[in-house]
C-alpha positions as CSV (number, residue, x, y, z in Angstrom):
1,X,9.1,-21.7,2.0
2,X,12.6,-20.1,1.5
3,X,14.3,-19.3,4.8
4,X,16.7,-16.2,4.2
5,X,20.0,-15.5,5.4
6,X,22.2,-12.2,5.5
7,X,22.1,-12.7,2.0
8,X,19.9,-9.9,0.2
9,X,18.4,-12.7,-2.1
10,X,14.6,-13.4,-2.5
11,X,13.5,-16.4,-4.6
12,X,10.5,-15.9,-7.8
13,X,7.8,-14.8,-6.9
14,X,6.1,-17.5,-8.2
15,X,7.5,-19.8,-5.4
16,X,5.0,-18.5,-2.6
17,X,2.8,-20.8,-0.9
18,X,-0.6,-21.0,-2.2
19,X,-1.5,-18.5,0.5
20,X,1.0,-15.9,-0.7
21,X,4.3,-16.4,1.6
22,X,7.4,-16.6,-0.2
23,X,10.1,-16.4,2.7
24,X,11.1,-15.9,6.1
25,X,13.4,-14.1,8.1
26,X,16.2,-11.6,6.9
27,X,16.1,-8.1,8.1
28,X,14.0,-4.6,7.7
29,X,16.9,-3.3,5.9
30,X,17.2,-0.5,3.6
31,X,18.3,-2.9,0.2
32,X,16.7,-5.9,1.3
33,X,13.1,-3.5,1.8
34,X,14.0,-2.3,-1.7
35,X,14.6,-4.9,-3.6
36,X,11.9,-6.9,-2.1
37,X,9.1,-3.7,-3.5
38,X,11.1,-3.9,-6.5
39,X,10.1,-7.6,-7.4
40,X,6.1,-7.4,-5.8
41,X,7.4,-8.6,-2.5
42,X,6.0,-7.0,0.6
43,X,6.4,-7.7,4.4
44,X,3.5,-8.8,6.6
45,X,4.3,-9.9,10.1
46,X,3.3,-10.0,14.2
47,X,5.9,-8.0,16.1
48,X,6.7,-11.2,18.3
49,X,6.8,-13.5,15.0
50,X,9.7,-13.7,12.6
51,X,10.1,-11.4,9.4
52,X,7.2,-12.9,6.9
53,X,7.6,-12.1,2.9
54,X,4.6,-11.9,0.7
55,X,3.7,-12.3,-2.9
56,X,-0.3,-13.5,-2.7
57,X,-1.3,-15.2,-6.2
58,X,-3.7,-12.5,-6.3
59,X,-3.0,-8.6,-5.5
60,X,-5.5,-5.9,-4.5
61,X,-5.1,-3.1,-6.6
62,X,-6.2,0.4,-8.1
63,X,-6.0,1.1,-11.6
64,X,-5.9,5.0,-11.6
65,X,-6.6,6.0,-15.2
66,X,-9.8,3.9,-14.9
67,X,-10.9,4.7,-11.6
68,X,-14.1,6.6,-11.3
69,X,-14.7,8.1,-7.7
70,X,-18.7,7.0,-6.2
71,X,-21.6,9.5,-5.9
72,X,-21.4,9.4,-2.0
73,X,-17.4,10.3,-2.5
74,X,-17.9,12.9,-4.7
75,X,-20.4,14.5,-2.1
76,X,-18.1,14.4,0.2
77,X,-15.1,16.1,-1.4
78,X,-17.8,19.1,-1.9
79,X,-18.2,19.0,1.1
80,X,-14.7,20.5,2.1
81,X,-14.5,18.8,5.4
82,X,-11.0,18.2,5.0
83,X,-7.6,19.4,4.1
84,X,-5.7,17.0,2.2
85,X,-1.8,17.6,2.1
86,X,0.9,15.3,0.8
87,X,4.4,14.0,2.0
88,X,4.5,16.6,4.7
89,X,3.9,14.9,8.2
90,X,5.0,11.1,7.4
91,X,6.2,10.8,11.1
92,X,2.7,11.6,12.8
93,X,1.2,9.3,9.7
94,X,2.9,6.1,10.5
95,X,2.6,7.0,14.4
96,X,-1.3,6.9,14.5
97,X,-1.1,3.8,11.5
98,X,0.6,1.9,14.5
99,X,-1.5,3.2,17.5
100,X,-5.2,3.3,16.0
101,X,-7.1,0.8,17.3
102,X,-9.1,-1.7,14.6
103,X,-12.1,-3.2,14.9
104,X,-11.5,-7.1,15.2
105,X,-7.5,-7.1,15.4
106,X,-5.3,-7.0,18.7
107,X,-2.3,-5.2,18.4
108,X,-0.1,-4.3,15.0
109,X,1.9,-5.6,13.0
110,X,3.9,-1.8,12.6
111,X,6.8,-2.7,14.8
112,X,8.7,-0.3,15.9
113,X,11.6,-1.8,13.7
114,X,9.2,-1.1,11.0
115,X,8.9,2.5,11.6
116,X,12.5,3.0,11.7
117,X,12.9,1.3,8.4
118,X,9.7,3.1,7.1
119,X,10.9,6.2,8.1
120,X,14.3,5.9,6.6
121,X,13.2,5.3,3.3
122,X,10.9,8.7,3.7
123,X,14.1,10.2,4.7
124,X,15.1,8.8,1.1
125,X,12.3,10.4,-0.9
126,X,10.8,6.7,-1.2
127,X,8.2,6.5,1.3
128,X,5.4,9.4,1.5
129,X,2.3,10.0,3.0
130,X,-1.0,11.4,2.7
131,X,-2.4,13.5,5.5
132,X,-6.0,14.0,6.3
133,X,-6.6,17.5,8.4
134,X,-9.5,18.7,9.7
135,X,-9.7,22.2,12.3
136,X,-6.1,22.5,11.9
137,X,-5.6,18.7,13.3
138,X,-4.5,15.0,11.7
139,X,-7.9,13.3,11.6
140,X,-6.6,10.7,8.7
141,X,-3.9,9.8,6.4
142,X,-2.4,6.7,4.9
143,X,1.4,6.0,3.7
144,X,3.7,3.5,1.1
145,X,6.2,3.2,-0.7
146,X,6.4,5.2,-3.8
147,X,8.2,2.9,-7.1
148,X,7.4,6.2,-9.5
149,X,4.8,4.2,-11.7
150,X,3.3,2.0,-9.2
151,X,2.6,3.2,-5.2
152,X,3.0,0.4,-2.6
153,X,-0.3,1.3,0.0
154,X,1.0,-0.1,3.3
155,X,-1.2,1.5,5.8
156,X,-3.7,4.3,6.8
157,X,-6.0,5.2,9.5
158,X,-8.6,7.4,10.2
159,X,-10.1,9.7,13.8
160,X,-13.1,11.0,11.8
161,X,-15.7,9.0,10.0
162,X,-14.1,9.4,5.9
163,X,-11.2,10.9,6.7
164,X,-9.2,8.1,5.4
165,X,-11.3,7.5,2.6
166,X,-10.5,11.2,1.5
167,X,-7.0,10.2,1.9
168,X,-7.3,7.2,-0.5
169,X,-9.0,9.2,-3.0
170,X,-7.1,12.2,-3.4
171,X,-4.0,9.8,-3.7
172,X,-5.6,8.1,-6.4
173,X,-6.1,11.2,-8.1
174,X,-2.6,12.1,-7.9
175,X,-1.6,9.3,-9.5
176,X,-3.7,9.5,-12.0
177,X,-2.4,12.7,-12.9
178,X,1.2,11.8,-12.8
179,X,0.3,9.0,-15.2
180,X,1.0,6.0,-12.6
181,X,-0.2,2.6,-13.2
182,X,-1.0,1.1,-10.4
183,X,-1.8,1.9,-6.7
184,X,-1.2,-1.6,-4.5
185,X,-3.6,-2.3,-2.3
186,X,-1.4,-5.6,-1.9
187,X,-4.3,-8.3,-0.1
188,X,-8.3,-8.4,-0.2
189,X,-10.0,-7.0,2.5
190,X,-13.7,-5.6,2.1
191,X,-13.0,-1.8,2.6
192,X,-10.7,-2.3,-0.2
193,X,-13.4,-3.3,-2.3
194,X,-15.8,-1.0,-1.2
195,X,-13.4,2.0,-2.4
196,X,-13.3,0.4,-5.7
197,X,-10.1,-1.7,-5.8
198,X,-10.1,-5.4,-7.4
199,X,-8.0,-8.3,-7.5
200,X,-5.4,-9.0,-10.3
201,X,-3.7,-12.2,-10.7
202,X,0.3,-11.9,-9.4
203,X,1.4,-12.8,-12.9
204,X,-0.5,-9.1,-14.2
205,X,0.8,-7.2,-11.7
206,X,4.5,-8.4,-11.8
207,X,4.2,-7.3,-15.7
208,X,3.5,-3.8,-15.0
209,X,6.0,-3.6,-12.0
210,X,8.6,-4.8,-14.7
211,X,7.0,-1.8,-17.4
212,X,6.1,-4.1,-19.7
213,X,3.4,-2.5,-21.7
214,X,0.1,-3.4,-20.5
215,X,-3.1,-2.4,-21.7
216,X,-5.1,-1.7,-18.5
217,X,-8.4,-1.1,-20.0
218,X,-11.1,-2.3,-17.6
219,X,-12.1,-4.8,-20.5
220,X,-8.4,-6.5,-20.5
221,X,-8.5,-6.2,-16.2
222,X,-11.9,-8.4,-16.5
223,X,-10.8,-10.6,-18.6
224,X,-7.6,-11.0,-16.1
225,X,-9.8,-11.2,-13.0
């Protein structure tokens, strides 16, 4: 594991642990955040531990222009439960992303150090949200880190039952109209999968964070997975 020092350095990714850690310590700061989305590099820690950086062998992810939305989803965007609205309430986003309370997990790992660095790159047109309303109130929503052909998902929660699911969706949506190529889902986790997102080896994604052409046919993402 590569210990970091003021240095805004990260080592290839293929130098992770087999669980996925590539280094520890730095800072939350603006460049080093950057550069570490940049190069599939993300940061996953306790608030009382040190700084933890990850590049998992294997990355959760959504391909949008192959995504195809469930039956029960579908019924429930006709449903018109909810207003969905984009990038305009990234403060009250990240705010209930670090308060909601999660079945099977004490505390958060959104610091507050992690809002303010969060929150800066918002400030800098990087980060954006989705927002989840429902009676005129912010029942959902989700936010990342937006690379302009691939969207870092970093967090979401949700008040209402589905309210964070619409989230997800219409966001998918969005990106598949403005031609991105992936949305990150960065680790496994079984909500994840329910919503339709599957695991790519780190070697795939890193191509297509890099632009190399790709084809991301669901036949070439099998033979991947």
């Amino acid at each position: 594991m590569y210990f970091l020092s003021k240095d805004v350095y990260f080592p290839p990714v293929d130098e992770a642990s087999y669980e996925g850690v590539l280094a520890i310590g730095g800072d939350l700061s603006i460049e080093r955040l950057l550069l570490a989305y940049q190069n599939g590099i993300f940061p996953w820690f306790n608030e009382d531990e040190p700084i933890l950086w990850w590049a998992p062998p294997e990355r959760m992810v959504i391909v949008p222009s192959i995504y195809k939305v469930s039956k029960s989803i579908r019924n429930l965007i006709n449903q018109n439960k909810f207003e969905v609205t984009f990038n305009q309430n990234f403060k009250d986003v990240i705010t209930n992303c670090q308060q909601i309370e999660r079945s099977g997990q004490e505390g958060t790992w959104i610091s507050n150090a992690i809002m303010h660095s969060y929150t800066q790159l918002h400030e800098m047109g990087i980060a954006k949200s989705v927002e989840v309303g429902q009676n005129s109130e912010l029942v959902g929503g989700l936010y990342g880190v937006d690379l302009g052909h691939v969207f870092c998902g970093e967090s979401m929660f949700s008040k209402v039952p589905n309210a964070s699911k619409m989230g997800f969706v219409w966001l998918v949506n969005y990106l598949k109209e403005n031609n991105y190529k992936l949305l990150d889902c960065q680790v496994h986790n079984d909500h994840l999968e329910k919503l339709g997102a599957i695991e790519i080896s780190r070697e795939l994604f890193m191509k297509v964070l890099k632009s190399e052409e790709i084809n991301l046919s669901s036949n070439s993402l099998l033979r991947d997975h």
